[in-house]
N, C-alpha and C positions, 0 to 999 in steps of 0.2 A: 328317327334318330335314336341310337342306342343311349343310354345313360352316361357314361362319359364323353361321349363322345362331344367335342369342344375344347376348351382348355382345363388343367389342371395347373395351378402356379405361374400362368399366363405359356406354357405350353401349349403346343395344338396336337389334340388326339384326333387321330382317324376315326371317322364312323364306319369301320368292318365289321361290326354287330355285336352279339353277346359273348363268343368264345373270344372274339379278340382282346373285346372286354374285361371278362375272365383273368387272361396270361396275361392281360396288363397289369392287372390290379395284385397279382401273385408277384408279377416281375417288378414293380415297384416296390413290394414289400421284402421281398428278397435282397434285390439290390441295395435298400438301404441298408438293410441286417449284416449285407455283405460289407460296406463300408463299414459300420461302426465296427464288427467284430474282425476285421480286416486290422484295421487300425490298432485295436487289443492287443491282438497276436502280434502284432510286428513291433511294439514298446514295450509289451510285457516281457518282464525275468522268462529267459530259456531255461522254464526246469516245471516240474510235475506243476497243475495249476493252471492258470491263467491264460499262461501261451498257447498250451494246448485243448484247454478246453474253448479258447473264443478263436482258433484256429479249425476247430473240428466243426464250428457252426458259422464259421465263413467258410468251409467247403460243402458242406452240405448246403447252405442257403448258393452258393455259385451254381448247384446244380440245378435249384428252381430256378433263376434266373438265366441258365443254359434253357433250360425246359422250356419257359417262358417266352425267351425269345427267338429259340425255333417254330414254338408255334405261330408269333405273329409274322415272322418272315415270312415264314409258309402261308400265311393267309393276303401276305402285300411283297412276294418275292420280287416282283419287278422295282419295288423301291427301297426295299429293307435287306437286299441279298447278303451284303456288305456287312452291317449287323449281325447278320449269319454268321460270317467267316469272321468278326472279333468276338462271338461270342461261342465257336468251335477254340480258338487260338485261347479265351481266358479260361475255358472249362480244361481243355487239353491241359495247357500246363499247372493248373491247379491238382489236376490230377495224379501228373507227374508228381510235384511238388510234394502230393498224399502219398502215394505208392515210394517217394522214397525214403519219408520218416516210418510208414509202417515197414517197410522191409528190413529197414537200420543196417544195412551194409557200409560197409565202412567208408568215410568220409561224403556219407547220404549228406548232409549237409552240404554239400557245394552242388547237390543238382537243387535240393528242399528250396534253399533260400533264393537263390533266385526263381525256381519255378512258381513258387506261390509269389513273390514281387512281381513278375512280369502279367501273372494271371491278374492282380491288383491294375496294372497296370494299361491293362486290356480293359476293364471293368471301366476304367474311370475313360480312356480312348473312346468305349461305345459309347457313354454318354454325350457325352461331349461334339463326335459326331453325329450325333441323333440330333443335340437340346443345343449345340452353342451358338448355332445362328439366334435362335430364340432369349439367347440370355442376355442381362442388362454385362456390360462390357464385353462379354464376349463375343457379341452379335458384331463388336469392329476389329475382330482379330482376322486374318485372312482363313479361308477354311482349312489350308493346310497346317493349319496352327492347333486344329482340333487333334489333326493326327497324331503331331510330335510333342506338345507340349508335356502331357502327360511322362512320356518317354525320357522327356528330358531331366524330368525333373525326379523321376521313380530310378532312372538305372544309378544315377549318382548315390542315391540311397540303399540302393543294392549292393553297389559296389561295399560301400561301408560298412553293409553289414557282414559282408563275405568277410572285409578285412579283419575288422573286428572280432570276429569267429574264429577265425586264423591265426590271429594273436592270442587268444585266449586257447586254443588248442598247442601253441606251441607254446606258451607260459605254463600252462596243466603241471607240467613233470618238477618243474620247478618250487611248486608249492607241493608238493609230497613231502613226509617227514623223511629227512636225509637225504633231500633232492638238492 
């Protein structure tokens, strides 16, 4: 039996050996890095700073946790394929997300903000289908509650924040001197 293999936090880890082991222990540390500095970026001031610096390390840590969890797909695809395809869907638009703030074409901002929320979005869905049977209350929520919950509760924050943006792009001209 490999070294983790058992539970971690009343979790149950598969015994697939030491690489699995490995991308586990990468993709949990990833994933977390990816919450906390997920969370940064999307309360931090939008301006040089903060935002973008715990933004550029929730994309970079999303990428080990893509990494991570291809490889263990690929070592248990008949159980974990699924986890595949939301963790194609969180890298993808996270990616998006990147390529539209480094491009800065004009009103990048309305693909940016929500492609990194949803890629947020997708992160917190794979856990949740992976870990929610296993979790104290949410082992009584019905499984498809793993799927949408997240959704439900990330796009309404999306939306705000779009709006939000929106408002403060069209107030901008107003605060110019002699606007």
């Amino acid at each position: 039996m490999s070294e983790l293999a058992g539970q971690i936090f009343g979790l149950p880890i598969p015994d697939e050996g030491a690489l699995f082991d490995t991308a586990l222990a990468c993709h949990i540390a990833a994933a977390l890095t990816c919450v906390v500095s997920g969370a940064l970026a999307a309360t931090a001031p939008k301006r040089p700073g903060r935002h973008p610096r715990a933004g550029m390390i929730y994309f970079w840590s999303l990428a080990v946790v893509f990494a991570s969890s291809t490889t263990m797909a690929a070592l248990r695809f008949s159980q974990d394929w699924h986890l595949l395809l939301i963790g194609t869907v969180a890298f993808g638009a996270g990616s998006l997300g990147y390529l539209a703030r480094r491009r800065g074409r004009p009103h990048w901002q309305r693909v940016h903000i929500p492609a990194m929320g949803g890629s947020y979005i997708a992160l917190f869905t794979g856990f949740y289908v992976d870990n929610g049977p296993n979790l104290p209350l949410w082992n009584r929520l019905p499984h498809v509650a793993y799927w949408v919950l997240p959704s439900l509760i990330g796009i309404p924050l999306i939306l705000r924040a779009l709006g939000r943006r929106q408002k403060g792009v069209l107030a901008a001209p107003s605060r110019l001197p002699g606007g």
